[in-house]
C-alpha positions in Angstrom: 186.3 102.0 59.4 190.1 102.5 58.3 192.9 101.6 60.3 194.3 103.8 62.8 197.5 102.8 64.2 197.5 105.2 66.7 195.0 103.0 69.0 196.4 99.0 67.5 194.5 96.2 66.1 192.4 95.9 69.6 191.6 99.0 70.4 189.8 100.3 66.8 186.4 101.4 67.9 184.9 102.5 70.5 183.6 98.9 71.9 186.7 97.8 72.2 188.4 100.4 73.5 185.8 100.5 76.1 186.6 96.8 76.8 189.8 97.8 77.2 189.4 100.0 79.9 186.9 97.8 81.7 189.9 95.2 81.7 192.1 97.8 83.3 190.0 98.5 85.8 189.5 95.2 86.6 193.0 94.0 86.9 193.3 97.1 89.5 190.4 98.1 91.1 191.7 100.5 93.6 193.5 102.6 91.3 189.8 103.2 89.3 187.4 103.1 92.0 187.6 107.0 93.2 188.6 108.9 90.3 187.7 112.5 89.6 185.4 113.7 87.0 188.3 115.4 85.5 190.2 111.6 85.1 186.4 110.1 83.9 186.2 112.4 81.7 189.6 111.8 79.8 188.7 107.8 80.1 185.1 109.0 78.1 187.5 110.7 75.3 189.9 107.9 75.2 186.9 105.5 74.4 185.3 108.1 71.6 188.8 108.2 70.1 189.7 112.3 71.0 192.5 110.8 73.0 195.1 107.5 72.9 195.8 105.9 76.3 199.2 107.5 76.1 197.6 110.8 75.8 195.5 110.0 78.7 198.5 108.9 80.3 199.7 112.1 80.1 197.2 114.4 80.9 196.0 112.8 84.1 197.2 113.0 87.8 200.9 111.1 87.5 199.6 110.1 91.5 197.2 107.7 89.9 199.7 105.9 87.7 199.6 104.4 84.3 199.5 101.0 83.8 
């Protein structure tokens, strides 16, 4: 798999973006316990690589933060 700067060195495939956002929701539960299937759905195409977590950023609810 080539390099894609777009995600950085820890975030390359899909495992460890996935890690990634298990982290996140970790370090604040509240803000990822009751999303919307709109929201878990961006998450899903930020882990298969469609989106970078600043594109996700962007296109969810700006109530929910970004962190």
């Amino acid at each position: 798999m080539a390099y894609n700067s777009k995600y950085g060195p820890s975030a390359q495939t899909p495992q460890q973006r996935a890690y990634i956002l298990r982290q996140l929701q970790a370090a604040n539960p509240s803000l990822y316990t009751r999303i919307s299937a709109r929201v878990r759905a961006l998450y899903d195409r930020y882990v298969a690589g469609e989106l970078t977590w600043g594109e996700v950023c962007l296109l969810r609810d700006t109530t929910t933060g970004c962190r």
